[in-house]
N, C-alpha and C positions, 0 to 999 in steps of 0.2 A: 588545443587539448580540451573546450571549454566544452566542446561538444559530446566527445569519447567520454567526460566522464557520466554524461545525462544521457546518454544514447539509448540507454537501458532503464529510465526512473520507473521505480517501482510505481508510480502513478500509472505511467502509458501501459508496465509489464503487466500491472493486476489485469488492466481490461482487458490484454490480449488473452491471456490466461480463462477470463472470463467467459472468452467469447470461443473459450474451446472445450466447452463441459467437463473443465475444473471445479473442484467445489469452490465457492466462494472465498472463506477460510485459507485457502490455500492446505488443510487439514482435515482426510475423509473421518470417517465416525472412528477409524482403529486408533487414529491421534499421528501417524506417520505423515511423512513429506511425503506429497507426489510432483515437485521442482525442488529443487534444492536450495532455491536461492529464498525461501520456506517462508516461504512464501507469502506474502500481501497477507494477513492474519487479520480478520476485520479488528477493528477498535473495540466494537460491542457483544465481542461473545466471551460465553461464559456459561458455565453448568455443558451438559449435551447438546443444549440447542438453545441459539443464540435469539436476543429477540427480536431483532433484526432478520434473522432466517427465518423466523415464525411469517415474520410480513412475508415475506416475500414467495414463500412456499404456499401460502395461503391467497397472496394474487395467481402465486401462477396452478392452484388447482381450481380456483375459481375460472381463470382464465381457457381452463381447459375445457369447463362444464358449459362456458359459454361459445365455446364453439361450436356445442351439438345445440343444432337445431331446435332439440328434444329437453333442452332446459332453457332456462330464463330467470335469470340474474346470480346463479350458480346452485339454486334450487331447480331440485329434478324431480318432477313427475312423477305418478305412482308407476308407470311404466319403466321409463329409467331407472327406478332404484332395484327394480330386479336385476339389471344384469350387472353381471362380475364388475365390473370397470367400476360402477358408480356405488359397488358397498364397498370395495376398495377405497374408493376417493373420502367416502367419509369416515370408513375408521381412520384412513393418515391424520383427517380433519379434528376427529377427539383424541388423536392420541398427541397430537400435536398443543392442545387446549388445555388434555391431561397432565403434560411436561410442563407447558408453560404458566400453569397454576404452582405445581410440584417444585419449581425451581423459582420461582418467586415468592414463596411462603419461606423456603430453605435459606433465599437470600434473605428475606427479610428480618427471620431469625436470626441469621448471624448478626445482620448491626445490628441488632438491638440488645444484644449480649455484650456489646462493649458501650462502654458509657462512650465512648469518645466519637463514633458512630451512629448511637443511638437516635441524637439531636438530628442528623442530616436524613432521619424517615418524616419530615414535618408534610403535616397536609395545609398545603397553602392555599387550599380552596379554588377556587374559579378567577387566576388572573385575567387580568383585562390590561390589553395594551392601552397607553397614553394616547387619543387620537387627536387630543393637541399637539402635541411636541410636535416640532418645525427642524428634520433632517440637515437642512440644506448646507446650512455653514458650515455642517461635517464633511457633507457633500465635497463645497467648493476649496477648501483647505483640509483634506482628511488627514487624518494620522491614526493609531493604533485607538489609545482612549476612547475614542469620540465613533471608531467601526464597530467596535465593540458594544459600548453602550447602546448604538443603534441598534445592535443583532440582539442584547439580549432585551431589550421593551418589544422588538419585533415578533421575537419568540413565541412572547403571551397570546399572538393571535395564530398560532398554528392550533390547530383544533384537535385533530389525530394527535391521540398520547403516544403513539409511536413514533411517530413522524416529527414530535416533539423532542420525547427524548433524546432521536439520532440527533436533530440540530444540535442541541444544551449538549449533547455527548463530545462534541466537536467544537462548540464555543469556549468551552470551561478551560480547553485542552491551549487555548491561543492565550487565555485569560492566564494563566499559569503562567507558559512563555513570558508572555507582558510585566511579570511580578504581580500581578493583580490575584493575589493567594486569594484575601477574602473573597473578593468577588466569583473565583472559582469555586473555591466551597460554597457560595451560596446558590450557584448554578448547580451545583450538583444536589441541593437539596429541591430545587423543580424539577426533578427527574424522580418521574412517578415508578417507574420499573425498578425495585431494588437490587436486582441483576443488575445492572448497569451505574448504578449508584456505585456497588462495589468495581467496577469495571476502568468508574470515574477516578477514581482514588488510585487506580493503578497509570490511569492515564497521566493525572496530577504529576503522580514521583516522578514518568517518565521525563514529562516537560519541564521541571523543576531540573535534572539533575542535565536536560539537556542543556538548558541556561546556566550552568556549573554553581548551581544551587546546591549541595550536596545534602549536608544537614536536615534542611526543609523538606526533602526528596528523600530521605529515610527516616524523619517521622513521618511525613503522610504512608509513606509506604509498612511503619510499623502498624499501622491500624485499621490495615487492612482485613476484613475476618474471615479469609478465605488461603486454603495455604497456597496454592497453586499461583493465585493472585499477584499474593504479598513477596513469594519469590520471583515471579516475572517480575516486580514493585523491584525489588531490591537488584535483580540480575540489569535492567535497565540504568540503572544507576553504576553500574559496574562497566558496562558498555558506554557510558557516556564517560569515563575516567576513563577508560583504552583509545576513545576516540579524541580527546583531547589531552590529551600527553600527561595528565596525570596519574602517573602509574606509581607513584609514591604513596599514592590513598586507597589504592586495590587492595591491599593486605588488610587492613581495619574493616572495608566493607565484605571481602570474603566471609572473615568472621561472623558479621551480623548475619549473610543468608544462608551460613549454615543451619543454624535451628529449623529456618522455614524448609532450607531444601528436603532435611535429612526428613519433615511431615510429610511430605506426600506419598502418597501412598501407592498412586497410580501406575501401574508397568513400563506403562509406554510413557508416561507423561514425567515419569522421574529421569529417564533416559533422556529425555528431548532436551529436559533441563541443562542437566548436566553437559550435554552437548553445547548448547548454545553459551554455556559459562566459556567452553573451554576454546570456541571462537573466540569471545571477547578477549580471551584470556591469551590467545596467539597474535591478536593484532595490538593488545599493548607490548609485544616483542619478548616473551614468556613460551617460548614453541615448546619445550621441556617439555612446562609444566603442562601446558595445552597436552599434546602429548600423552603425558599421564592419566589426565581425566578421562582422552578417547580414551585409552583401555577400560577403566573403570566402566565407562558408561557401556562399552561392548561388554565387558562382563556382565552388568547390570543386563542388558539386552539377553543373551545368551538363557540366564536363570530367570528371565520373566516367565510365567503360569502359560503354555500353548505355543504352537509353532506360530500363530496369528501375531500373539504382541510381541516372540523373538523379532520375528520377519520385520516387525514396525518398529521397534526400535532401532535394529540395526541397519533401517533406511533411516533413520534419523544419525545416526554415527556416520553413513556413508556422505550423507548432505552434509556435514559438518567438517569430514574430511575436505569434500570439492571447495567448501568454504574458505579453506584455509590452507590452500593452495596443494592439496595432494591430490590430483585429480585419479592417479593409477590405481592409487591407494582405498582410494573412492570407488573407482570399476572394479576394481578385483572382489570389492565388499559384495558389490552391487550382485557380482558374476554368480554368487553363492544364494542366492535371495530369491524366496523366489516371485515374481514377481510379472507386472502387464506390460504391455507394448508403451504405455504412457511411461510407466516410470520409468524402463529403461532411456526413451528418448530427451525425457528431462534430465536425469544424470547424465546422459553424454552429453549433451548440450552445456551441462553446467561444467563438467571435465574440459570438454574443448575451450569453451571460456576461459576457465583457468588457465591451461596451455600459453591462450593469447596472451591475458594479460603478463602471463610469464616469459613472452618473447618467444617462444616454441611453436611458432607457425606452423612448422611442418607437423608435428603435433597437433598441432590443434584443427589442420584437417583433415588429417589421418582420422581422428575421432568422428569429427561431424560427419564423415563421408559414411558410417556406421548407423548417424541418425536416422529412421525411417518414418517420421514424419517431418512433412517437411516445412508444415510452422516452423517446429524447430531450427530443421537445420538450415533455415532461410536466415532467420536472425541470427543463429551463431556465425553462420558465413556471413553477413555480414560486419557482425562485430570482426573477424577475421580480416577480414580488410581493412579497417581501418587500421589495427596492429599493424597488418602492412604497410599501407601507405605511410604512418609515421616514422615505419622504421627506415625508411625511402624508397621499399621495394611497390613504387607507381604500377611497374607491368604486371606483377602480380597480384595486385591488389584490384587489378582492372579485370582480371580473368575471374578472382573468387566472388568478386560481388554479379559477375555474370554468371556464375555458377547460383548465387541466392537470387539472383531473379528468376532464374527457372523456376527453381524450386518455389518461389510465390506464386507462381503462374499458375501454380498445380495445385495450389490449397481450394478448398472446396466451400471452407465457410466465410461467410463473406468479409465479417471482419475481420477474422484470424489475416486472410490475405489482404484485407488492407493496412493491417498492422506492420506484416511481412515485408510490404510494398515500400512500407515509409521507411522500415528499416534500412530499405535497400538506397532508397534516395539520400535519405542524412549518412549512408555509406558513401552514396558518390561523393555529396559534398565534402567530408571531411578530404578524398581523396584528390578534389580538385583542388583544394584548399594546401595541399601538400607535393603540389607538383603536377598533379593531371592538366590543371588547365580551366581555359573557359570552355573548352568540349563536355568534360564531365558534370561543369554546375549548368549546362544547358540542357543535358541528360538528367540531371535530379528535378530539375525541375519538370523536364516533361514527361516522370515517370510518379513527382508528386501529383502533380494534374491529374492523373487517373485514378488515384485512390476516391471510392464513392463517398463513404462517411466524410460528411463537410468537418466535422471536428477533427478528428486525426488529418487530415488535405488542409487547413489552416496550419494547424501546430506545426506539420512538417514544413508549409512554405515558408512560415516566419521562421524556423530554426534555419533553412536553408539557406533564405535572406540574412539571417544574422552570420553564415557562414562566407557568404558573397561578402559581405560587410569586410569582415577579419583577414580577406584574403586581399581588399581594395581594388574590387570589382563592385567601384559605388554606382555604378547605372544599374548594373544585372542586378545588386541588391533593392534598389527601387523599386525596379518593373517587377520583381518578385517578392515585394511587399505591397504591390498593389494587387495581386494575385490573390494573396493571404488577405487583402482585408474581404476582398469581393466572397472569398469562401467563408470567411468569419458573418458574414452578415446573409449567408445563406444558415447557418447555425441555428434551428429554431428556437432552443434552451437556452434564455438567456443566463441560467446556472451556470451552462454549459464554457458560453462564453466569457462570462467573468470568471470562472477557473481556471480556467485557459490561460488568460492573462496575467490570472496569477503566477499559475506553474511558468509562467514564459518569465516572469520576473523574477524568481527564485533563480533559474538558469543566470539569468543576466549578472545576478549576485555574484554568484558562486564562478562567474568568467572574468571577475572583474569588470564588467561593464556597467554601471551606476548609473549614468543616465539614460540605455536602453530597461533598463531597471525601471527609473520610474515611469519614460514612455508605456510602459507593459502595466505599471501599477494604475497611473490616471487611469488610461484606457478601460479598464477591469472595473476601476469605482463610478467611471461614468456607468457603465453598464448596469451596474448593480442597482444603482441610486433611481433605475426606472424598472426595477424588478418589482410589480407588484406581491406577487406571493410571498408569505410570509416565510412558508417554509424557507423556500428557494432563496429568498432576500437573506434570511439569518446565516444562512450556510456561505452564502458570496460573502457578505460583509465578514463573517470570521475569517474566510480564506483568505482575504485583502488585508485584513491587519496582520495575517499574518504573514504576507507580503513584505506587507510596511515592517515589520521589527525588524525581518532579513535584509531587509535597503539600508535600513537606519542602523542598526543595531539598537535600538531606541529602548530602555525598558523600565520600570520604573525601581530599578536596583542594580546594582552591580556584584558578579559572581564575588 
């Protein structure tokens, strides 16, 4: 099971997603889902537009300018700047400058209107990393502490204030985990962007209440100065009480996010809320009450200002519904809506899903067989298989993942089909794993082989390997761990690679396997420990500790 339940981590899902012009956010400008499983939300957005999107919208028009000929170094020529294309390119360019002035003034304002806040806008001037300090004996016996401290002295030398803040956005967040409260607020006060300052504080609560911090995790989250924020701040802490069985503290924290929910103001963004409460709210074993809120929040939907933010709330009601196992309940929403070729194929995908995991196979590809993309419906047919094979039905499980190889076969962009591809492989293996045999992990493997992107052709051999493993097919797991390092070392990011190893040891956690765990974590921190780039180094070293807390449970406090 160790695999069925990672099959789908929202890590490998984002990129797919990614790499099929989805928005990043996983939420377009109206504030609605366009996947239901709503998708990979970066960590650093906030206001309209995130500062994070700011970069990256601003490489890729620069990136555009520098393909013509006709400019040079994303400055265009008195020629150029006549035609349409290139006064387009530069109003997105101010207006984009406009926004992210307008929203970093508006953030800055808020903290500084609460004393408690205020303190964490300090200008710390021009740090300078330690270039004495001597890494090594974190290196050769690492643990969480000592990844940490290295990532943040490493910080100092990233140079790009954006590029900065993303690291410290993501170090502060393990820093938390750790129990290293101080030290997380103090990270968050080197984060020059006050947009993400506030961002930081919602990320804090999260990671505080995921450690069953609770208290600590609804002060930081009371002082938050943003309402939107401070209720995702609070609704996180609620979802971290559903997901670890205490559902005896739900009622006290309901309270506290009613004031925040009942601020916002937003159409679409008060509906989303509410929605996602009342997921939480169904998987602490509450389906009533859950229940009740869907109305609410479709009422809410229905009386929002425009058919636009109707329509987008109540894709957000219908995602909540797939979420929480009503998948027809979800279509029949969906059927009224009106809406694009995308989102229909993401709601059925997420309905079929459902189906699966509900045992309703025949269901669940009744729906896919609907899907018309067939990104989609390659991964769901896959996941479909697997259902199968657990439930013991081996022949049919061998027909539906040939049914999603087709369907990979047909995708057009390159990673989306290598995504599809790998889906279909860690499909054989669970299946051989469950009755098919050494025929089917001979088949994943030489169906992982041909995926291009060397990072996903790693990940999937090592998961397949560890599936050869679990079935004691210790030769084939060998030979196909020798597979996986040759494609790991074809990986040119060594970011890349230490992530990898990370997410491969989080897996091995959560399978119970502790010492493919720390195999997975050495590996990663050898890697890391010869990452010269700062950037790249701060972001592995955080992702390996927090490796390391998942191995150890290691923190420096207990819930």
């Amino acid at each position: 099971m160790a695999l069925t339940k990672f099959l789908f981590s929202p890590v490998l899902m984002s990129v797919f997603l990614l790499s099929t012009n989805h928005p990043a956010s996983g939420a377009p400008s109206d504030g609605a889902p366009r996947a239901p499983a709503a998708a990979f939300e970066s960590q650093h957005e906030t206001g309209p537009a995130s500062a994070h999107r700011e970069s990256q919208s601003r490489v890729a028009v620069r990136s555009r300018q520098d393909g013509d000929p006709a400019t040079k170094n994303g400055r265009s020529d008195e020629l150029h700047l006549r035609t349409e294309t290139n006064r387009k390119v530069e109003a997105l360019l101010r207006r984009l400058e406009r926004v992210r002035r307008e929203d970093r003034e508006a953030a800055r304002q808020a903290l500084l209107s609460h004393p408690a806040t205020r303190e964490l806008l300090l200008d710390l001037g021009d740090e300078k990393a330690d270039a004495t300090r001597d890494p090594s004996p974190c290196f050769r016996a690492p643990y969480a502490g000592c990844l940490l401290a290295e990532a943040a002295e490493t910080a100092k030398a990233i140079e790009k204030e954006d590029l900065r803040d993303w690291a410290l956005g993501e170090l502060l967040v393990v820093q938390a985990r750790a129990g290293y409260a101080e030290a997380a607020l103090a990270t968050t006060q080197r984060i020059v962007d006050p947009r993400l300052v506030i961002v930081a504080l919602r990320d804090i609560t999260k990671a505080q209440a995921d450690a069953g911090w609770y208290e600590d995790a609804l002060a930081a989250a009371e002082i938050i100065p943003d309402q939107v924020k401070q209720a995702e701040a609070i609704l996180a802490v609620i979802e971290a009480q559903a997901f670890r069985g205490d559902q005896h503290l739900l009622g006290d924290t309901l309270e506290r996010l009613k004031p925040s929910l009942e601020q916002v103001t937003h159409p679409v963004k008060r509906v989303a809320l509410r929605c996602r409460l009342a997921v939480a709210i169904a998987r602490g074993g509450d389906r009533d009450d859950a229940l009740q809120r869907i109305e609410q929040a479709k009422a809410m939907a229905m009386a929002a200002p425009g058919e636009t933010a109707t329509a987008a709330g109540l894709r957000h009601v219908a995602a909540a519904l797939a979420e929480m196992g009503q998948p027809e309940a979800a279509l029949t929403m969906l059927a009224g809506i009106a809406s694009n070729g995308t989102d229909r194929s993401s709601f059925l995908a997420a309905a079929a899903k459902a189906h699966a995991e509900a045992g309703n196979n025949h269901r669940a590809l009744a729906t896919a067989k609907d899907i018309e993309a067939d990104r989609y419906r390659a991964v769901v047919l896959s996941r479909v298989a697997i259902a199968q094979a657990i439930q013991g039905a081996s022949l049919a499980a061998g027909a539906t993942v040939d049914r999603a190889l087709k369907a990979a076969e047909e995708i057009s962009l390159p990673f989306a089909r290598d995504f599809a591809v790998s889906r279909v492989s860690l499909a054989l293996a669970v299946i051989a794993r469950h009755g098919a045999g050494a025929s089917s992990f001979d088949r994943s493997v030489a169906i992982a082989k041909t995926i291009a992107d060397p990072g996903l052709r790693a990940y999937t051999l090592w998961t397949v390997a560890a599936e050869q493993r679990r079935g004691a097919f210790h030769g084939a797991s060998q030979a196909t761990e020798e597979l996986a390092r040759q494609a790991t070392i074809s990986v040119k990011s060594p970011l890349d690679r230490a992530w990898m190893f990370g997410h491969l040891a989080n897996e091995r956690v959560a399978a119970g396997e502790t010492g493919q765990a720390w195999r997975a974590f050495v590996a990663g921190v050898r890697v890391a420990a010869d990452i010269q780039d700062p950037w790249a180094r701060t972001r592995a070293l955080g992702r390996l500790a927090g490796a390391y807390i998942d191995i150890t449970g290691a923190t420096t406090r207990s819930p």
